[in-house]
C-alpha positions in Angstrom: 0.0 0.0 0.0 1.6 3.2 -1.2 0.6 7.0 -1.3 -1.5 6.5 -4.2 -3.9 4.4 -1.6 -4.4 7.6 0.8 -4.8 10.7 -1.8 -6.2 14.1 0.1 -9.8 14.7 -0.4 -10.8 17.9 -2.5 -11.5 19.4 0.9 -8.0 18.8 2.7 -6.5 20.1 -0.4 -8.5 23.3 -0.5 -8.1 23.6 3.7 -4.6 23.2 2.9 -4.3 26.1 0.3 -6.1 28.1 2.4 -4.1 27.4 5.4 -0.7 28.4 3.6 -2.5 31.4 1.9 -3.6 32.6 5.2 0.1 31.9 7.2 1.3 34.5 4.7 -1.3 37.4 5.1 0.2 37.4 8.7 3.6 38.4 7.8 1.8 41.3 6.5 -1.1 42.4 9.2 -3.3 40.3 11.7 -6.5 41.6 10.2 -9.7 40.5 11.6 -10.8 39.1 8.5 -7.6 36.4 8.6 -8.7 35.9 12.2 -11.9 35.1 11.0 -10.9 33.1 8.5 -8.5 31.3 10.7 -11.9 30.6 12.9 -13.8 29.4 10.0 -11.1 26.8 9.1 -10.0 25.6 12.4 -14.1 25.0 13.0 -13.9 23.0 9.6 -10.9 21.2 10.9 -12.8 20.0 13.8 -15.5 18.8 11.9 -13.2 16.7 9.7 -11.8 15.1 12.7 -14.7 14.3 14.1 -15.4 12.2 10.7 -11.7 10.7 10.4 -12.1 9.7 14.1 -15.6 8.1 13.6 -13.6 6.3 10.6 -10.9 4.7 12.1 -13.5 3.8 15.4 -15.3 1.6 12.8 -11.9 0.1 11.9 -10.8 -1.0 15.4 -14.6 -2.2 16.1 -13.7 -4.6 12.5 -11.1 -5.8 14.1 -12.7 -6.6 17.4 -15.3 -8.5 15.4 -13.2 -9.9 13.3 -11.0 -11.4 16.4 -13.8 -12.9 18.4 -14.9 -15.0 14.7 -11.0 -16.1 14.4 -8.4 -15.3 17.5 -5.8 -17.0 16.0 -5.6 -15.9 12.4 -6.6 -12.4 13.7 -4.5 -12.0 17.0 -1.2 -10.6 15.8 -2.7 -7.6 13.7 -5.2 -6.8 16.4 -2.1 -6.1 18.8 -0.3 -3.8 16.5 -3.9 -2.3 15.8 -4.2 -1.9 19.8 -0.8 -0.3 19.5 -1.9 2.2 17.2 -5.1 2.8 19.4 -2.9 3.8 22.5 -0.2 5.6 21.4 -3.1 7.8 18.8 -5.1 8.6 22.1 -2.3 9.6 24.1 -1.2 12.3 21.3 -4.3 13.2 21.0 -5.1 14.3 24.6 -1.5 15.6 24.5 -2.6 18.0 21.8 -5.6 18.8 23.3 -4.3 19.5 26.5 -1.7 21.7 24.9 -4.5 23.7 23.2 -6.5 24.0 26.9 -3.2 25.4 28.2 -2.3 27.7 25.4 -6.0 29.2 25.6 -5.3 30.0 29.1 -2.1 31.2 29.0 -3.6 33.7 26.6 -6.2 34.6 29.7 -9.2 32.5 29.0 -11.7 30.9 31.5 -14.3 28.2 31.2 -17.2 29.6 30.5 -19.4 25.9 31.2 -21.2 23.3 28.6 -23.5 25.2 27.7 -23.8 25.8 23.8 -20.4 25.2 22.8 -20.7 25.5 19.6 -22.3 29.5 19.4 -21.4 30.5 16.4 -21.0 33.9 18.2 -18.2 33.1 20.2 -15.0 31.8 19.6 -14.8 28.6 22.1 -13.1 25.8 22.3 -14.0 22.1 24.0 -10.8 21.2 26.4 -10.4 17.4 27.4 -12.6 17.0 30.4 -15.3 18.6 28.4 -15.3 22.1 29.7 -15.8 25.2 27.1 -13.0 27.9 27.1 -14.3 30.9 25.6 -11.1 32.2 23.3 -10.9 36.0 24.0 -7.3 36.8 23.1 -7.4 35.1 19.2 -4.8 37.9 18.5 -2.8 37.1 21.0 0.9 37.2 19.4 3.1 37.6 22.8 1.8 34.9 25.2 1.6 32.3 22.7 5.5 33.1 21.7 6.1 32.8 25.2 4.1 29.4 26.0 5.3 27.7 22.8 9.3 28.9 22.0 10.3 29.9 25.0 9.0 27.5 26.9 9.6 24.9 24.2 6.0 23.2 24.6 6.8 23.4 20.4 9.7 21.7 20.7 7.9 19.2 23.2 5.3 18.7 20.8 7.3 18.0 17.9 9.1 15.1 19.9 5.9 13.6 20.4 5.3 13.7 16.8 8.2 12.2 16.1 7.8 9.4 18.2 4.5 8.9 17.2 5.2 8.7 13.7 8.2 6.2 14.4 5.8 3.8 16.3 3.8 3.8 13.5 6.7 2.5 11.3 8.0 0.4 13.5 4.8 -1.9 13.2 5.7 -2.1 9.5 8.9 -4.0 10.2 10.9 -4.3 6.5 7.8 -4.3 4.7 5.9 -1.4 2.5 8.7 1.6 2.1 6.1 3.2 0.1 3.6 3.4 3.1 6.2 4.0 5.0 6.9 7.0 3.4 3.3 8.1 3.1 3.6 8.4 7.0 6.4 10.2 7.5 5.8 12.7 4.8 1.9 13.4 6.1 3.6 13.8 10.0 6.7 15.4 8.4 8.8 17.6 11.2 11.9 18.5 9.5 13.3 22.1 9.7 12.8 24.4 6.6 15.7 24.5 4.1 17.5 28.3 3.8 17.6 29.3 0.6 19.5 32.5 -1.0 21.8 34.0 1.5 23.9 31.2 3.6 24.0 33.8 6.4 20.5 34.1 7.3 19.8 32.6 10.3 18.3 29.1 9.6 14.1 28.5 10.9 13.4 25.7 12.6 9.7 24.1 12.6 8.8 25.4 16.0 9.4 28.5 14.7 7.9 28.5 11.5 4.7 27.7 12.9 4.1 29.2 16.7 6.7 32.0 16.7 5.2 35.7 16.6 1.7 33.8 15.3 -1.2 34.7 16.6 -3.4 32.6 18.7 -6.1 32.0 16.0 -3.8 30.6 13.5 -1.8 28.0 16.2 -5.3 26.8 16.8 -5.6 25.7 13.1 -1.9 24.5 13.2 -2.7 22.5 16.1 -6.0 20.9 14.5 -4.6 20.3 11.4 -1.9 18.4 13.3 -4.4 16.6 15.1 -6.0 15.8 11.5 -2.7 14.5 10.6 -2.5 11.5 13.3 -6.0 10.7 12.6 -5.4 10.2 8.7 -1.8 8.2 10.1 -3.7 6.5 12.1 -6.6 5.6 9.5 -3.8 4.4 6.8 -2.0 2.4 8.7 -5.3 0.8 10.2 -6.8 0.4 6.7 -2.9 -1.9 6.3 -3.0 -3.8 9.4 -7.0 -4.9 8.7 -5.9 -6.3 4.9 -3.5 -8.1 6.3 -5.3 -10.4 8.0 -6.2 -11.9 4.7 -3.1 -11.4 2.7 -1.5 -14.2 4.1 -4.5 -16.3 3.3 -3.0 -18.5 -0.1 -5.0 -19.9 -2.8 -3.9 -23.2 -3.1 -5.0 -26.2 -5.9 -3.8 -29.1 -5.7 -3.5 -31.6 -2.7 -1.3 -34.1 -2.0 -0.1 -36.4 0.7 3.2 -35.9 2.9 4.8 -38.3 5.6 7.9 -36.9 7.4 10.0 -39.3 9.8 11.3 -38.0 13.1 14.6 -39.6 12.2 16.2 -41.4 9.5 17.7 -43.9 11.7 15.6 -45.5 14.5 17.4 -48.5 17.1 16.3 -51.9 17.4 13.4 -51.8 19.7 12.6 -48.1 19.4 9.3 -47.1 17.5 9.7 -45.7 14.2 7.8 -42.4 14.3 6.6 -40.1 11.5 4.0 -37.3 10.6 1.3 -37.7 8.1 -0.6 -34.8 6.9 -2.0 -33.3 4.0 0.1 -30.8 1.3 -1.7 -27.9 -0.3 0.2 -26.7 -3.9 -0.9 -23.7 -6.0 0.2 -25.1 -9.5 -0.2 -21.7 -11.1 3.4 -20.1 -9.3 5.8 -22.0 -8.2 8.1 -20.6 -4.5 11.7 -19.7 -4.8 13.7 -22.3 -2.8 17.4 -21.5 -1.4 19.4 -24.7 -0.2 22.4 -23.5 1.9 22.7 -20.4 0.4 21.8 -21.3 -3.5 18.7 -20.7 -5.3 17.7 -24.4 -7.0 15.4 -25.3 -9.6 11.9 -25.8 -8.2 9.3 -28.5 -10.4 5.8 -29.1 -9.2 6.2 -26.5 -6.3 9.2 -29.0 -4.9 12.6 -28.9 -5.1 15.3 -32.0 -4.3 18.4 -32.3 -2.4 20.9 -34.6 -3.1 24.5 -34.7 -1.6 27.4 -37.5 -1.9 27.5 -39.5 1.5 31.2 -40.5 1.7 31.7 -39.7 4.8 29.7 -41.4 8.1 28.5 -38.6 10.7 25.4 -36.3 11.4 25.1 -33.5 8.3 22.9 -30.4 8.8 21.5 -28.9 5.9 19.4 -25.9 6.2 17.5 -23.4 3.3 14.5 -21.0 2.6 11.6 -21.1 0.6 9.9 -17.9 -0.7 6.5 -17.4 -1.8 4.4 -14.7 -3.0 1.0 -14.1 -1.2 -2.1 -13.2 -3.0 -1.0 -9.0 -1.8 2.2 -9.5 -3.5 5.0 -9.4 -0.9 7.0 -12.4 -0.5 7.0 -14.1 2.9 9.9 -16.1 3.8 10.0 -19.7 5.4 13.1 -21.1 6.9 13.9 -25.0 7.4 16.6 -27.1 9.0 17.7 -30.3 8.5 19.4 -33.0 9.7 20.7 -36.5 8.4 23.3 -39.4 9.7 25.0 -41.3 7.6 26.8 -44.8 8.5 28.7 -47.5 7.4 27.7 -50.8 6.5 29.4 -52.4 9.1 29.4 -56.0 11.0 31.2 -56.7 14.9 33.0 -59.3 15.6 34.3 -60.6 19.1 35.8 -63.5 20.0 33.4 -64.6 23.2 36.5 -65.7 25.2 39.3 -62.8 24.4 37.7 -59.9 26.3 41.0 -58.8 28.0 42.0 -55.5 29.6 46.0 -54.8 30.7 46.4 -53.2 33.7 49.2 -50.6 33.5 48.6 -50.3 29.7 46.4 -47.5 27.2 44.0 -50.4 26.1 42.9 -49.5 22.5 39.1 -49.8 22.1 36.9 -49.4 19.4 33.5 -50.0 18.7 31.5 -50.5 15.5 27.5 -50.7 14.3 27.4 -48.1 12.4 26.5 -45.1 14.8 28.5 -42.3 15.0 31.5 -42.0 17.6 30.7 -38.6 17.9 26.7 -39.5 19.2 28.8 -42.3 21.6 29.5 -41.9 25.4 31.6 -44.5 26.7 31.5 -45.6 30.5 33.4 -48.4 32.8 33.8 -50.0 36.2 37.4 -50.5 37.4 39.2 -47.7 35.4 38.6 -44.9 33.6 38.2 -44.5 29.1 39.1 -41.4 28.0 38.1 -40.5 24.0 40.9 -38.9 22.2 39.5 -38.4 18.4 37.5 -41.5 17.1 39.1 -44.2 19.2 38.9 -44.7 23.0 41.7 -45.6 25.5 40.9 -48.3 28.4 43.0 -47.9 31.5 42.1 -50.6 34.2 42.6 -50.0 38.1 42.7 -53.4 39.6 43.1 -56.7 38.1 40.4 -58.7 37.3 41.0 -62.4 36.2 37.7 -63.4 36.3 35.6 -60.3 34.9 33.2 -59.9 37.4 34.0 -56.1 38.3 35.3 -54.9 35.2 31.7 -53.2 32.8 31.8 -51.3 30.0 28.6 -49.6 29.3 27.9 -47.7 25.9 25.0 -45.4 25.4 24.1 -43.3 21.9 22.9 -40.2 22.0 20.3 -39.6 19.0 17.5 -36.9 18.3 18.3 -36.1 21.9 17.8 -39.1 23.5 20.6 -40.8 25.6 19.8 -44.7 24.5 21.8 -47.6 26.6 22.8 -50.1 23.3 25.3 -52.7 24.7 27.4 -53.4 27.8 30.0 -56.3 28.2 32.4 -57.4 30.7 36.4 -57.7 30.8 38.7 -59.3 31.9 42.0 -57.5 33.8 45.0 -59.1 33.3 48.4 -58.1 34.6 51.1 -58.2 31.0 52.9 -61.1 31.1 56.4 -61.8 32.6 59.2 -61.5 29.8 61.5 -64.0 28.7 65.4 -63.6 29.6 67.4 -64.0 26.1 70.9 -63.8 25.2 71.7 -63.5 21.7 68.2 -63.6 20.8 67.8 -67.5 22.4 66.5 -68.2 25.8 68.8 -71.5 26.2 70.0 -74.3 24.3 73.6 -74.5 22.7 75.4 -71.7 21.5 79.4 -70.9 20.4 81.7 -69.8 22.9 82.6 -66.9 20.0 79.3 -66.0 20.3 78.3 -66.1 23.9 81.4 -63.8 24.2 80.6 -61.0 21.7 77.2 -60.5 23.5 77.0 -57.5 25.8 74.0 -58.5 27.9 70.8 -60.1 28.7 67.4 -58.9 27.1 64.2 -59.1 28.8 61.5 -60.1 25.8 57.8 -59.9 25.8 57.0 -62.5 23.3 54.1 -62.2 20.4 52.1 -59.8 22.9 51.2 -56.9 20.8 51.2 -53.5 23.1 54.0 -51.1 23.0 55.3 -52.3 26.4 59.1 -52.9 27.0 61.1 -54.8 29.9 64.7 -53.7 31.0 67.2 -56.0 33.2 67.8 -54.7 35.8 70.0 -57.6 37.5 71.2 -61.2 36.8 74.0 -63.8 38.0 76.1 -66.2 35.6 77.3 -69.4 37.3 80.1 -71.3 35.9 81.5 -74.7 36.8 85.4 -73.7 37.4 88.5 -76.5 37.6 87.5 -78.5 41.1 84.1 -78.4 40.6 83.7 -75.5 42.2 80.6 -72.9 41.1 81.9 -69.6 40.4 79.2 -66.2 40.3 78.9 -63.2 39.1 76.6 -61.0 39.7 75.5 -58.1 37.5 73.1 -54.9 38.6 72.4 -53.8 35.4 71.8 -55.8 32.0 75.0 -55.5 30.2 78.0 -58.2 31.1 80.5 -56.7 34.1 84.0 -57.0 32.8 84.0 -59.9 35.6 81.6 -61.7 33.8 83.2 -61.1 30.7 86.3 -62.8 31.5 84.7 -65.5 33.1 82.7 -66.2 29.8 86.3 -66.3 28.3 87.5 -69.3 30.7 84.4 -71.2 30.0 84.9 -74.9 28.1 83.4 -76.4 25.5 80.9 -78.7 26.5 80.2 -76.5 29.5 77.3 -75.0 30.9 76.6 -71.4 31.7 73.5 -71.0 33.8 72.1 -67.3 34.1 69.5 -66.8 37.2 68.3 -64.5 39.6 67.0 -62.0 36.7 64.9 -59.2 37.6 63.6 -56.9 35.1 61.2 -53.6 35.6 58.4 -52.8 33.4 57.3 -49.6 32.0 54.9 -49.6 34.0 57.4 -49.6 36.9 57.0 -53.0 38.3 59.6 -55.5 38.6 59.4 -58.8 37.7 61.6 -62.3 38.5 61.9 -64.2 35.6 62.8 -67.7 34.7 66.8 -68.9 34.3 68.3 -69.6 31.1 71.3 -72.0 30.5 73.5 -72.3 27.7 75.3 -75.7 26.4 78.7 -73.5 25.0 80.1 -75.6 22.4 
């Protein structure tokens, strides 16, 4: 709705010719012909808002009606109409008030109810429904004092532009060219100085209440108030069609089933909405997916992405569709979608084994999402680092009794308990003492004596967890028959040992014991002896 909606009636055209004709004769002299003049239009003013006030009463009793037949449809324009209703009022008896004021700052009294309207006097109605009997219409020096100098212009040109701004403000993004139309009919903006730059520059308050007599600020003030009324009326007249702009002409129907989720757990129900679609096949809506327009067939458009990746996607978009007034109205959508791999688990029923000491890898498959997973155990703690979780046991448990892990899935915002198993803790098993990569048997004197040490070995166990000797004794059979030891507190050959390696005989045997090796995780272990045949 634009200007061209609200044109001025013959009559507020000619009462606004007159007004501007008559504004000028004052520069000249304050005859009593303008005044009378002035009191023959500021009567006709009243009269006319009287009628524009009648007007927009039948507009807020329409929407009254039209509220109690359909609250819902009707509700939001009804407040914005009440809006308008309050803030119009409170102008209104601001105005009024203002004239009451002026008049007696100008040395009027009420004169009572009486025949208000005597077309022999000059009167005027205040708010509470008094007459005031307007003596001083001349008046030039009390109403330059009431309305400059004590800025009640100023005030009242505040109030105008607050008013005017409330009125937009109900039109949100929508109808510039109404919007317009509303600020132009209430404008307040100061005249532009034309000719020579250093003439002082007139304001608005000044233009229209300074050295004016009281007659003609009357007529400014009533026009004013004819202003808000017509505001008022054109912004009512918007708010009451749109009640039904919104109502689309659809046809064509069709039927529409949307799932809660696109993946639903084993003993969860399977939920989804069924409804009926309504289609007006003669336009077709503009539909953005993330950001880009697509092309739109039978008032649908389709989305279809690669799914090489398993997780939860979002999409998101808008569709926008013209109603029957012509402004578009804009629907927003979100979306979301998992994706997962076809998958299978395997376990072997009797290898469920935990280390204590160690970072036990775990993993778990089945096609949900390790980001929708939360992990919990008894005995120990799992911490998540990425995709994969880490398993680190307190306290052994050969026979799996105290040792839980619990998995829940979180999906469409339900925390879901989908599997929970028990575990073995196991202590890592004892090395194995080796010397030259053997842990016994025969070996070369030339090679028994190029070794430097004794390794401690964890054989085919397939952690990153090492063993260091930390002590062992080499007993030799010496001429006699005596036993001859050497002991060692670290895991590389003494020079001792060394040379008694050297003095050993073919066909002898060389019997390492007492070996003690500590684990990464700090704990020490006593491992088995190893003997060599030296040949």
């Amino acid at each position: 709705m634009g200007a061209k909606n609200c044109p001025e009636t013959p009559r507020q055209k000619m009462i606004n010719m007159m007004y501007i004709v008559l504004t000028a004769m004052l520069a000249l002299n304050v005859a009593a012909e303008v005044l009378q003049a002035f009191r023959l239009i500021d009567a006709s003013l009243i009269h006319t808002l009287e009628a524009v006030n009648n007007k927009n009463q039948q507009m807020y009793s329409s929407f009254e009606q039209a509220y109690l037949e359909n609250p819902a449809k009707v509700q939001e324009w009804k407040q914005k109409a009440d809006i308008v209703q309050k803030n119009s009022k409170e102008i209104q008896d601001y105005i009024l008030q203002l004239k009451e004021d002026l008049v007696k700052y100008s040395g009027s009294e009420p004169v009572g109810t009486e025949n208000p309207y005597d077309p022999e006097r000059y009167n005027l109605i205040t708010l509470n429904g008094d007459t005031l009997e307007i003596k001083k219409e001349d008046d030039l020096n009390g109403t330059s004092e009431f309305m400059i100098k004590q800025k009640k212009a100023y005030e009242l040109k505040e109030k105008i532009i607050a008013y005017k701004n409330s009125l937009v403000d109900l039109l949100g993004e929508d109808e510039p060219d109404l919007k317009q139309t509303i600020l132009t009919t209430l404008e307040t903006e100061d005249p532009k100085v034309s000719g020579n730059p250093n003439r002082e520059r007139s304001t608005w308050e000044s233009m229209h209440f300074e050295n004016t007599p009281l007659a003609a600020i009357l007529t400014v003030l009533s026009k004013t108030q004819i202003d808000i009324k017509n505001a008022e009326s054109t912004i009512l007249s918007y708010l009451y069609s749109q009640i039904d702009a919104g109502s689309f002409k659809f046809n064509k129907l069709g039927a529409r089933v949307i799932a809660n989720s696109n993946v639903v757990f084993q003993g969860e129900p399977y939920e989804a909405e069924v409804f009926l679609a309504a289609e007006d096949t003669t336009q077709q809506p503009e539909i953005y997916i993330n950001g880009r327009q697509v092309e739109v067939a039978d008032g649908k458009a389709v989305y279809k992405v690669g799914t090489n990746e398993p997780g939860i996607f979002k999409w998101s978009g808008l569709i926008k569709y013209k109603t029957p007034d012509g402004i578009f109205k804009d629907y927003k959508f979100e979306q979301t979608y998992q994706v997962t791999k076809p998958s299978v688990t395997m376990s072997a029923t009797r290898m469920n084994v935990f280390y204590k000491g160690l970072d036990n890898p775990f993993d778990i498959s089945g096609g949900i999402p390790k980001e929708n997973l939360e992990v919990e155990m008894t005995n120990g703690k799992i911490i998540k680092t990425g995709d994969a979780f880490v398993v680190k046991p307190t306290d052994l448990d050969e026979q799996g009794k105290r040792t839980t892990v619990t998995v829940y899935a979180n999906m469409n915002g339900v925390r879901k308990l989908v599997g929970t198993t028990n575990w073995r803790v196991k202590k890592v098993p004892d090395p194995v003492a080796q010397v030259a990569g053997m842990s016994g048997g025969e070996i070369r004197k030339e090679r028994l004596q190029v070794e430097d040490g004794v390794m401690a070995i964890l054989e085919d166990f397939d952690f990153d967890f090492k063993y260091k000797v930390t002590q062992f004794e080499i007993q030799t059979t010496i001429q006699g028959g005596y036993v001859d030891r050497k002991l060692s507190k670290s895991n590389r050959f003494t020079p001792e040992q060394k040379e008694q390696l050297k003095r050993v005989q073919p066909g002898s045997i060389v019997y390492i014991g007492n070996i003690k090796a500590v684990g990464d995780d700090g704990s020490t272990r006593d491992l088995d002896p190893i003997s060599f045949n030296v040949k």
